[in-house]
GUTOR-912214 format. One line per 8 residues: number of its first residue (from 1); their letters; for each residue x, y, z of N, C-alpha, C, O. Coordinates in steps of 0.02 Angstrom, whole numbers. Layout:
BEGIN
NUM) a) X,Y,Z,X,Y,Z,X,Y,Z,X,Y,Z | ...
This chain:
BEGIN
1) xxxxxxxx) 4353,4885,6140,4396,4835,6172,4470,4846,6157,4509,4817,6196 | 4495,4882,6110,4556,4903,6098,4599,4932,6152,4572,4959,6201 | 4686,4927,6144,4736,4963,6184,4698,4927,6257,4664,4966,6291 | 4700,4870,6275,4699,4843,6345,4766,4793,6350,4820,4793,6321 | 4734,4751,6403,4796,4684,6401,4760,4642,6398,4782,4602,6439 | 4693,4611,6363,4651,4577,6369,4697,4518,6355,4754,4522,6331 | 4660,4457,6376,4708,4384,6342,4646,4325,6334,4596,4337,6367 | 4646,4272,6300,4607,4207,6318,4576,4253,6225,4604,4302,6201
9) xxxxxxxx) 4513,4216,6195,4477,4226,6173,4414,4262,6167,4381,4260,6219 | 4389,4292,6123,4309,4318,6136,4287,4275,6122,4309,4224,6096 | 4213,4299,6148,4156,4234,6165,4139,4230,6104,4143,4276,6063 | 4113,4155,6089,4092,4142,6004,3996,4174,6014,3967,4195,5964 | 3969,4172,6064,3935,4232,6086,3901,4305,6028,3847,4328,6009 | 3988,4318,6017,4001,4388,5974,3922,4377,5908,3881,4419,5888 | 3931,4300,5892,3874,4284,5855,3804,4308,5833,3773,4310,5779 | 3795,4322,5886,3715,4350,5919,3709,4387,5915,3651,4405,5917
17) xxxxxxxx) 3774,4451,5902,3758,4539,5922,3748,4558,5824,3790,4584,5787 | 3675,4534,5806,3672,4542,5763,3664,4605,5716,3666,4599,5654 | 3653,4697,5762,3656,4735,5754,3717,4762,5741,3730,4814,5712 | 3764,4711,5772,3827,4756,5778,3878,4762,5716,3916,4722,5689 | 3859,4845,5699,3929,4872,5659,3988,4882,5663,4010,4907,5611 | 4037,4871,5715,4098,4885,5752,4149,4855,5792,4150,4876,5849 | 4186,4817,5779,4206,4759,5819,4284,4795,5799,4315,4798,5745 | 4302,4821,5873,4378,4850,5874,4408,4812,5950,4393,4816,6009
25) xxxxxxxx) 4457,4777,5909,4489,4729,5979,4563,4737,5958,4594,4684,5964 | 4587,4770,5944,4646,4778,5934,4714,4809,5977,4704,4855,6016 | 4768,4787,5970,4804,4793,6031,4795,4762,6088,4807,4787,6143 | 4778,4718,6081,4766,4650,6136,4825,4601,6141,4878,4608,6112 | 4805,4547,6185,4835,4464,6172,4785,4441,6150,4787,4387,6179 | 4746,4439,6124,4699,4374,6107,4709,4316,6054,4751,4308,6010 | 4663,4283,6070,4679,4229,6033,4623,4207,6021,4573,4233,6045 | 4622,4132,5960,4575,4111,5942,4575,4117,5866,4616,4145,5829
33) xxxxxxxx) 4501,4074,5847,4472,4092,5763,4414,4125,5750,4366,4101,5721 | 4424,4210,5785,4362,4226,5772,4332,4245,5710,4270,4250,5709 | 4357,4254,5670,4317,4262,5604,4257,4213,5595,4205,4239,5574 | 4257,4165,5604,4214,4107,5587,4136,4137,5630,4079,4140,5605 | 4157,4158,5704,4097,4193,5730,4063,4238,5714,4005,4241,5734 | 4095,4294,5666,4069,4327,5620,4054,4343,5576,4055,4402,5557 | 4030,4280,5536,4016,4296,5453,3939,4284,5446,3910,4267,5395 | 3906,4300,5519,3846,4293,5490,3823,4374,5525,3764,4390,5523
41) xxxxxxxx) 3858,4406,5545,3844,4476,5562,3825,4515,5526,3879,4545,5521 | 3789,4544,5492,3775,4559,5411,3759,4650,5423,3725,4686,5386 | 3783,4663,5467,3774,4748,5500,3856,4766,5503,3873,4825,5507 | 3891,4730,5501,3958,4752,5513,3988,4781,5480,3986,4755,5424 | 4036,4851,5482,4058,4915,5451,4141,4912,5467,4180,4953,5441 | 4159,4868,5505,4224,4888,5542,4235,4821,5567,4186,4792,5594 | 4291,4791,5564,4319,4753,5585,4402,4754,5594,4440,4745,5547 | 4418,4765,5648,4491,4791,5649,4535,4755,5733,4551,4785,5785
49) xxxxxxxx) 4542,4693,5717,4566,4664,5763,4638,4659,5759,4658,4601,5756 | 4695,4715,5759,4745,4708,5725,4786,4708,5797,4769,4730,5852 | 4853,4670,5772,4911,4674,5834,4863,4627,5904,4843,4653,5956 | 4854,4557,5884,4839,4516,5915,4863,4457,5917,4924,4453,5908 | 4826,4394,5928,4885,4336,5915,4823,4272,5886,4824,4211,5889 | 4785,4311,5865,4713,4267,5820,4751,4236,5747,4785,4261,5702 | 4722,4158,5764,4743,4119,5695,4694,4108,5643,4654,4151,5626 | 4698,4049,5619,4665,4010,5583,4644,4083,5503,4660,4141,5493
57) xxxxxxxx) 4603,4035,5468,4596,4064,5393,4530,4100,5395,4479,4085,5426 | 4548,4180,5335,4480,4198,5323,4428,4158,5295,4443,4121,5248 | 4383,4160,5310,4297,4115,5286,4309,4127,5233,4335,4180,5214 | 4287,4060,5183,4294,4053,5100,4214,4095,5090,4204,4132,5042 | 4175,4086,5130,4118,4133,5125,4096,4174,5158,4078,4162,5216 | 4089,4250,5126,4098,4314,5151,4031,4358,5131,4012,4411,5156 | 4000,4317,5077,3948,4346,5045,3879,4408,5090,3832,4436,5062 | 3900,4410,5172,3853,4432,5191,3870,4486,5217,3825,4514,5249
65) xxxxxxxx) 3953,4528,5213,3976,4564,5232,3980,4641,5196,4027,4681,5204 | 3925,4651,5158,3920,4684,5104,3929,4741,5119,3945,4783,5077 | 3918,4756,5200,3920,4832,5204,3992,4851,5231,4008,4909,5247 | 4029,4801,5234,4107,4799,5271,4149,4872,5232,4162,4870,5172 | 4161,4913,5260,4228,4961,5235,4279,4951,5263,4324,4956,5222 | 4305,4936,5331,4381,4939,5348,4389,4858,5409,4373,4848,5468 | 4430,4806,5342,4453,4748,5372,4511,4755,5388,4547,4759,5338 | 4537,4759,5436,4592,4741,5472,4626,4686,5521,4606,4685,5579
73) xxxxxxxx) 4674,4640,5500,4698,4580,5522,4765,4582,5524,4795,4530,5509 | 4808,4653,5546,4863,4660,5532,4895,4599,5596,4862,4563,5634 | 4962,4603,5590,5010,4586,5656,4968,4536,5688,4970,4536,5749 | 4933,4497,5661,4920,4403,5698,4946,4362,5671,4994,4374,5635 | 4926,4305,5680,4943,4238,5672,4888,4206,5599,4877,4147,5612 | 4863,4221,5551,4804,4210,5516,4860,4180,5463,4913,4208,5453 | 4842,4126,5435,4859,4087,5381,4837,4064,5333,4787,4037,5358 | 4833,4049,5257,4782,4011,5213,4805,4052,5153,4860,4079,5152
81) xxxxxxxx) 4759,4055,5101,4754,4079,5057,4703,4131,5051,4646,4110,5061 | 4707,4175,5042,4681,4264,5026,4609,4236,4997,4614,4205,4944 | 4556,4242,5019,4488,4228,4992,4464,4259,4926,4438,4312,4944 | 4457,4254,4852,4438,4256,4812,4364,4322,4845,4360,4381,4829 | 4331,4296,4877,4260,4323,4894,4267,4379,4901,4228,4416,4871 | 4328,4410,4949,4349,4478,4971,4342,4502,4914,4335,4563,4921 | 4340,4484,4846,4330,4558,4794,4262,4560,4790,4241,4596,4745 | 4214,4527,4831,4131,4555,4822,4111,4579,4888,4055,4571,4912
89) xxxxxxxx) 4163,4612,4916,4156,4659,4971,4149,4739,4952,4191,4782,4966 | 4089,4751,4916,4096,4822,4854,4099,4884,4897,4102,4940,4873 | 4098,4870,4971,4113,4946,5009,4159,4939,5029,4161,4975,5079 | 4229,4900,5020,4283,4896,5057,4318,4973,5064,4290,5014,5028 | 4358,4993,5092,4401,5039,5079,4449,5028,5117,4496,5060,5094 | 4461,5007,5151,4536,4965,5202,4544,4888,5214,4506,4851,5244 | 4613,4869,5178,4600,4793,5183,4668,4769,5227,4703,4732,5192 | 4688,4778,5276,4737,4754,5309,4762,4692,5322,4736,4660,5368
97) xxxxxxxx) 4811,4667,5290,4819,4592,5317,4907,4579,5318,4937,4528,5303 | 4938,4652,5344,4988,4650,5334,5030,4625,5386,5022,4658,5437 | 5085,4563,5395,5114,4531,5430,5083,4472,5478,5087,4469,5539 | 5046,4420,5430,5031,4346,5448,5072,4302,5426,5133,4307,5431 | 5039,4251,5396,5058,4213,5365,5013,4188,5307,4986,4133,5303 | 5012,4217,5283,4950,4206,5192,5000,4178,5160,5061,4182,5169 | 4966,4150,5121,5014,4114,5056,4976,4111,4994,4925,4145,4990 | 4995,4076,4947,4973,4068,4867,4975,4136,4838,5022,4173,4853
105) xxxxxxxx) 4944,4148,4811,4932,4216,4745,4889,4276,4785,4867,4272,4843 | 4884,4324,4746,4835,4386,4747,4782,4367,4709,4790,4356,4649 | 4716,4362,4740,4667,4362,4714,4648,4411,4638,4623,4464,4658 | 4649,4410,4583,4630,4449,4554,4581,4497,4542,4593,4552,4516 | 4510,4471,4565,4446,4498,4591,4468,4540,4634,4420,4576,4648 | 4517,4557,4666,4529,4620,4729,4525,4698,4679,4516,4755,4701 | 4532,4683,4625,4505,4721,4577,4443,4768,4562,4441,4824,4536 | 4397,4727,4585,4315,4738,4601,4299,4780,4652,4244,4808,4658
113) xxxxxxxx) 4361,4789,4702,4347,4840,4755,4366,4919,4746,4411,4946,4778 | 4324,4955,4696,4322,5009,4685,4345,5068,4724,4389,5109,4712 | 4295,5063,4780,4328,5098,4818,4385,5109,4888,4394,5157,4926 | 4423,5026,4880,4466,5025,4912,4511,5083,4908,4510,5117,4856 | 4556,5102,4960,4606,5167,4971,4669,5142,4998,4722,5173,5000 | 4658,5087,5019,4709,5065,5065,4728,4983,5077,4696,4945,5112 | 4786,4967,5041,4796,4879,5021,4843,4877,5028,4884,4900,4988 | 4863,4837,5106,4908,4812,5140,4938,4754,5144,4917,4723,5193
121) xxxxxxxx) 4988,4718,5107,4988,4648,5100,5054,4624,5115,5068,4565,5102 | 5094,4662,5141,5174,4663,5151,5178,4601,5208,5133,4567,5232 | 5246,4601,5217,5267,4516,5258,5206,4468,5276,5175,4456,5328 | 5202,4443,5199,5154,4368,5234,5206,4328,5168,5265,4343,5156 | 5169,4283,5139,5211,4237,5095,5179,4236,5041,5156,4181,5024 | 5168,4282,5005,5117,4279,4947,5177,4261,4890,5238,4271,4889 | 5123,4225,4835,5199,4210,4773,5156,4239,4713,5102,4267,4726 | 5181,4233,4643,5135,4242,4584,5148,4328,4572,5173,4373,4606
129) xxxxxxxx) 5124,4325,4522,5119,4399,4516,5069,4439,4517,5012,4417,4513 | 5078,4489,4521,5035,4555,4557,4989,4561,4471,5006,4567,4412 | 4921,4553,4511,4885,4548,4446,4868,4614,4434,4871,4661,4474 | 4846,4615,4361,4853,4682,4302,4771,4714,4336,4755,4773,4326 | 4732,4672,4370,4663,4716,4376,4662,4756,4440,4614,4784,4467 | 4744,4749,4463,4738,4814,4522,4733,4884,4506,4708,4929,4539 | 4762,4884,4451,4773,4931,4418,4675,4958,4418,4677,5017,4404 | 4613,4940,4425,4562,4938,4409,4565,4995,4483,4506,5007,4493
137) xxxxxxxx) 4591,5018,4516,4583,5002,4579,4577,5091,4610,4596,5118,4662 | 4540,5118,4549,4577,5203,4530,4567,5235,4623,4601,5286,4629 | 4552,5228,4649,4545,5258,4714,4590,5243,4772,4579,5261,4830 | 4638,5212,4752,4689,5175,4790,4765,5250,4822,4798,5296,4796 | 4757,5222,4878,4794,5291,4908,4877,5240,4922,4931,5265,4907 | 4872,5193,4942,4927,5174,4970,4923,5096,4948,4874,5060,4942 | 4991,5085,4940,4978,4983,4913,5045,4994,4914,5086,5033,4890 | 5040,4910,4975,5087,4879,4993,5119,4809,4985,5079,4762,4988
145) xxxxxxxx) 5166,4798,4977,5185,4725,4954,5216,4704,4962,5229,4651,4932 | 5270,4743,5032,5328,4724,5047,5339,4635,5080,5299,4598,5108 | 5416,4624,5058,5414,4554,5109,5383,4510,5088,5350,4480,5131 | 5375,4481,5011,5340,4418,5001,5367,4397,4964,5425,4419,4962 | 5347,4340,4906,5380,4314,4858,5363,4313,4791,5369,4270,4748 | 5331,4393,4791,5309,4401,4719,5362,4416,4654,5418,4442,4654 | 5322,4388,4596,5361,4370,4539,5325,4399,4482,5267,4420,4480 | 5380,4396,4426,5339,4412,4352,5357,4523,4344,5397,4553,4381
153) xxxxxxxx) 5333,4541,4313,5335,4615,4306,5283,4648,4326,5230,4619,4340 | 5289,4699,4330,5236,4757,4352,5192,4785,4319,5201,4842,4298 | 5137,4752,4308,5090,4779,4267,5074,4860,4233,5027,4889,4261 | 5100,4889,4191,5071,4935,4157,5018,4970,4182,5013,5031,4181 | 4966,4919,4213,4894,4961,4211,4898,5005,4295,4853,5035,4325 | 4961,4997,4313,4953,5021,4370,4980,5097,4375,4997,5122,4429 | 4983,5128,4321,4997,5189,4301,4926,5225,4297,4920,5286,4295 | 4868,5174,4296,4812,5213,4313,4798,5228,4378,4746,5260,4386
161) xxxxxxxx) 4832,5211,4430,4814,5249,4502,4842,5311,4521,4881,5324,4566 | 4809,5358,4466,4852,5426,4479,4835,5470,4544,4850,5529,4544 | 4804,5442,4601,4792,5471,4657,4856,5435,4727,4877,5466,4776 | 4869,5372,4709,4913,5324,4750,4972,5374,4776,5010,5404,4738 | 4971,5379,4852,5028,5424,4867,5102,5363,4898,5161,5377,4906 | 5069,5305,4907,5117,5269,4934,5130,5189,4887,5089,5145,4896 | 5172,5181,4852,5197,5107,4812,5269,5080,4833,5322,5111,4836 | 5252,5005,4849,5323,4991,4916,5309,4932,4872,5250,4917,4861
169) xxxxxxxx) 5378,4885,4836,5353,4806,4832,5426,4787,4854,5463,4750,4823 | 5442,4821,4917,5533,4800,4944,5535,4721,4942,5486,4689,4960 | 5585,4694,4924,5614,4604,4944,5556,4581,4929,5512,4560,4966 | 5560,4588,4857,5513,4522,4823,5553,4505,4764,5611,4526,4754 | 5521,4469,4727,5561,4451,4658,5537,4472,4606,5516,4424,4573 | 5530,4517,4583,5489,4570,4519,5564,4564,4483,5622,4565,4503 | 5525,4556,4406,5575,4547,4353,5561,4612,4317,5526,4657,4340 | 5594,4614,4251,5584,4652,4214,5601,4719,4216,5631,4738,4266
177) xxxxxxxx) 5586,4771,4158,5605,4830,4163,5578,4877,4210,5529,4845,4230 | 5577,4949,4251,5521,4970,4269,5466,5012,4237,5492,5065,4219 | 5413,5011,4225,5377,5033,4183,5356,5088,4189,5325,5112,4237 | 5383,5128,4105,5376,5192,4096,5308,5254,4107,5299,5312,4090 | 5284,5217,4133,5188,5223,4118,5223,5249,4194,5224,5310,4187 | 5250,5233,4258,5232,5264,4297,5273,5322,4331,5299,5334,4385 | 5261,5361,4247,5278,5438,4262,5224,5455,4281,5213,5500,4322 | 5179,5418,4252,5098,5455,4265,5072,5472,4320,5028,5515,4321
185) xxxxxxxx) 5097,5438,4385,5094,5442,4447,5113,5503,4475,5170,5517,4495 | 5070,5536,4475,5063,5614,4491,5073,5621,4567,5116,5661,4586 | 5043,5593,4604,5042,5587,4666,5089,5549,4705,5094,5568,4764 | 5116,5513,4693,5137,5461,4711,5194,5516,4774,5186,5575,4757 | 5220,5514,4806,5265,5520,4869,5316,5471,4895,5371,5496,4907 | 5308,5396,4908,5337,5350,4910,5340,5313,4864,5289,5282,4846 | 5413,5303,4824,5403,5240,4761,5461,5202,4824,5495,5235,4863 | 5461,5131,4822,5516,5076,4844,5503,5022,4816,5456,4984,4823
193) xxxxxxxx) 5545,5020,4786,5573,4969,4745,5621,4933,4740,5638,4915,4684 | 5654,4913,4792,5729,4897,4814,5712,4822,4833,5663,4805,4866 | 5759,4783,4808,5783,4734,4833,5722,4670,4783,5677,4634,4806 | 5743,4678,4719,5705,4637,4680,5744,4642,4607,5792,4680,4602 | 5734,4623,4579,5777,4568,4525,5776,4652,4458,5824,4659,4421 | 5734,4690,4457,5720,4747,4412,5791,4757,4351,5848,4769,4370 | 5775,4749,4291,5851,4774,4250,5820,4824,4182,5765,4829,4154 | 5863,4846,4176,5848,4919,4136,5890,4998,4174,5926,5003,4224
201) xxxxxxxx) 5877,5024,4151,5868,5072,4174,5801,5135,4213,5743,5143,4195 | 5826,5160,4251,5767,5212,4282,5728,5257,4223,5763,5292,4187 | 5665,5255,4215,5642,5291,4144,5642,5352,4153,5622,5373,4207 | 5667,5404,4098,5650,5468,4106,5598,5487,4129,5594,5537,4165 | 5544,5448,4110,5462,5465,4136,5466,5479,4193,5430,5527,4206 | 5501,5454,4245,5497,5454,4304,5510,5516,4323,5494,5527,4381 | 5540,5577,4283,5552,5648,4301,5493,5675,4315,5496,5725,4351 | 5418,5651,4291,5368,5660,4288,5335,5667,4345,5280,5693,4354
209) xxxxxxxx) 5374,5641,4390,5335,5611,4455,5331,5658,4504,5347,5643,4562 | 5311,5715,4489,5341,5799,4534,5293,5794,4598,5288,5845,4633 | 5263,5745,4613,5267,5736,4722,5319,5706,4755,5333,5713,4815 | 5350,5670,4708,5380,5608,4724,5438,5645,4788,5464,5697,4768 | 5448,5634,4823,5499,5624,4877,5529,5560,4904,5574,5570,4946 | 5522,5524,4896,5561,5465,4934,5560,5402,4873,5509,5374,4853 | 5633,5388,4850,5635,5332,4787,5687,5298,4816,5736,5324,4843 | 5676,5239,4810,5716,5177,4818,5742,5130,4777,5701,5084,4782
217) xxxxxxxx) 5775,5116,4747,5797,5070,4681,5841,5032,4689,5856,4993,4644 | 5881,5030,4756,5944,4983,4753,5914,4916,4744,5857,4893,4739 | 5995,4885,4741,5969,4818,4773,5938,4761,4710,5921,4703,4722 | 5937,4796,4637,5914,4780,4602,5965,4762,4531,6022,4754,4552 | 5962,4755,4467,6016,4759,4414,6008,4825,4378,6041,4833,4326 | 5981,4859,4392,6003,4928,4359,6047,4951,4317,6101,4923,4326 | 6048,4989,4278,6103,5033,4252,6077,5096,4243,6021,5119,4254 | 6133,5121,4216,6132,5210,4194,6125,5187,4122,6133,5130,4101
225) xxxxxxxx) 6105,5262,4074,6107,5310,4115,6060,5339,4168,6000,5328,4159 | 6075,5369,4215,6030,5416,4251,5983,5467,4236,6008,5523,4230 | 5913,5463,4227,5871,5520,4211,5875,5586,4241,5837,5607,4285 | 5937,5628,4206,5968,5679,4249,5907,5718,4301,5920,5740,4358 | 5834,5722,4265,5784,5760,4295,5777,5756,4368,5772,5803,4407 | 5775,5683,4384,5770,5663,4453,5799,5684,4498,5781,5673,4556 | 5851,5721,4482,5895,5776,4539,5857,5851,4539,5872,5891,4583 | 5820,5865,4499,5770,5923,4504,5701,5893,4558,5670,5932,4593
233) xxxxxxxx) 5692,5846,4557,5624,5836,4605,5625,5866,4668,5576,5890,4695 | 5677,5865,4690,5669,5884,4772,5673,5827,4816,5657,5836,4874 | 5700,5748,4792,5716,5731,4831,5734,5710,4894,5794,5700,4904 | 5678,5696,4959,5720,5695,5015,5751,5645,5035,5787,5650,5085 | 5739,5567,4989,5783,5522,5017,5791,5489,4940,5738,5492,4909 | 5846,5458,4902,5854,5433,4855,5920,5396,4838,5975,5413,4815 | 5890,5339,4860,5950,5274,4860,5959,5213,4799,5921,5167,4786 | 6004,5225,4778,6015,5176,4701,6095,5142,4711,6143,5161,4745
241) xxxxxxxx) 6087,5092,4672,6146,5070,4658,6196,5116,4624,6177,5156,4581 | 6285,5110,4648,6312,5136,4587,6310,5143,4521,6318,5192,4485 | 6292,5067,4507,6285,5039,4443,6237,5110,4396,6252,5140,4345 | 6184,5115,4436,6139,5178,4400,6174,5228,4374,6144,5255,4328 | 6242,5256,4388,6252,5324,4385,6242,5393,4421,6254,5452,4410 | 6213,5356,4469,6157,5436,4499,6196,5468,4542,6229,5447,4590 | 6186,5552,4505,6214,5588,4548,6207,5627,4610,6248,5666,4635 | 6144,5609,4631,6122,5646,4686,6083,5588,4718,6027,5610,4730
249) xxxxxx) 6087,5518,4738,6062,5482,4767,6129,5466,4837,6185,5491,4840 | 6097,5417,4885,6145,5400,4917,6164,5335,4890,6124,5289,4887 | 6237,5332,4867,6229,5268,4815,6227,5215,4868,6225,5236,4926 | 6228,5136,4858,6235,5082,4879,6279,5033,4851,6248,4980,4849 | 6334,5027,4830,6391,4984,4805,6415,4923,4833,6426,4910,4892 | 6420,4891,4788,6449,4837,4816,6503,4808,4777,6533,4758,4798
């Protein structure tokens, strides 16, 4: 059903198709609360209704979705609080819910999803801080967090996702130093970190980071000195405040 101009709602109908593993409606107009029609589908592998105009809240009960790998609810209208349950979704591997309107905290149990790869949570309204059991999360390729109102520091344990090629927590409110642990991030390609409260300095560790191409740090309280190494990475985009010192970034002054 995807890439049409469909509009109005699907049928609550959808109910009945109790075989069905696959429900791709995305790139539509639609509308409605269909989640509620499908939580008793217990065959379903795929759910990816993204870039629609579907509201209302995920089901507080999910318990039958066990075989679910790739949820997607990007670009709608969906509101509430992030369901606790979603961490007993043990085949997840794509959790999209990037640009609704969610609010309250990060579930901590999102932890439990082992083999998630892919955690999308940027422009909705989440607050609280980014809990320490993501870090649990060793199979994680990309995590997102841009655009919300998260608080508190950056957990340490997230230096154990040494496969993560993409870490973005742009325009939130993260305190604290940035943590040295994520030199460890071997993989990593995208760090952004701009536009959040961060003070210290950039850690040498961070020379460590030999995929890294694209770092972002303005926007933050920073200082120098500058971990001269970081001009050996290779660099293709690297934006910091003056305040840092850095000599091979594009600075940002104010």
């Amino acid at each position: 059903l995807s890439e049409n101009d469909f509009t109005g709602s699907l049928p609550a109908s959808l109910s009945h198709l109790t075989d069905l593993r696959s429900l791709d409606s995305c790139d539509n107009e639609l509308t409605g609360t269909i989640l509620y029609d499908l939580v008793e589908l217990t065959n379903l592998e795929i759910v990816d209704i993204a870039r629609n105009q579907f509201s209302g809240t995920i089901p507080q009960s999910m318990e039958n979705w066990t075989n679910l790998a790739q949820f997607n609810l990007a670009d709608n209208d969906f509101s509430g609080f992030i369901p606790s349950d979603l961490g007993n979704l043990s085949n997840l591997s794509y959790l999209g819910l990037r640009q609704n309107h969610f609010n309250g905290t990060i579930p901590y149990n999102l932890g439990n999803l082992i083999k998630l790869e892919n955690l999308h949570l940027q422009e909705n309204e989440l607050v609280g801080t980014l809990p320490k059991e993501i870090g649990a999360l060793t199979n994680l390729l990309h995590l997102r967090l841009d655009y919300n109102e998260l608080t508190g520091s950056l957990p340490s344990s997230l230096s154990r996702l040494t496969d993560m090629v993409t870490f973005s927590v742009l325009n939130n409110e993260f305190t604290g130093t940035l943590p040295a642990e994520f030199g460890n991030l071997a993989a990593v390609e995208l760090l952004n970190l701009q536009q959040n409260l961060f003070t210290g300095s950039i850690p040498k560790k961070f020379e460590e980071m030999t995929s890294l191409r694209e770092l972002f740090v303005s926007g933050n309280n920073l200082r120098g000195p500058e971990a001269a190494g970081l001009c050996e990475l290779g660099l293709v985009r690297y934006r910091a405040d003056c305040s840092t010192g850095c000599s091979c970034c594009t600075p940002s002054c104010t």
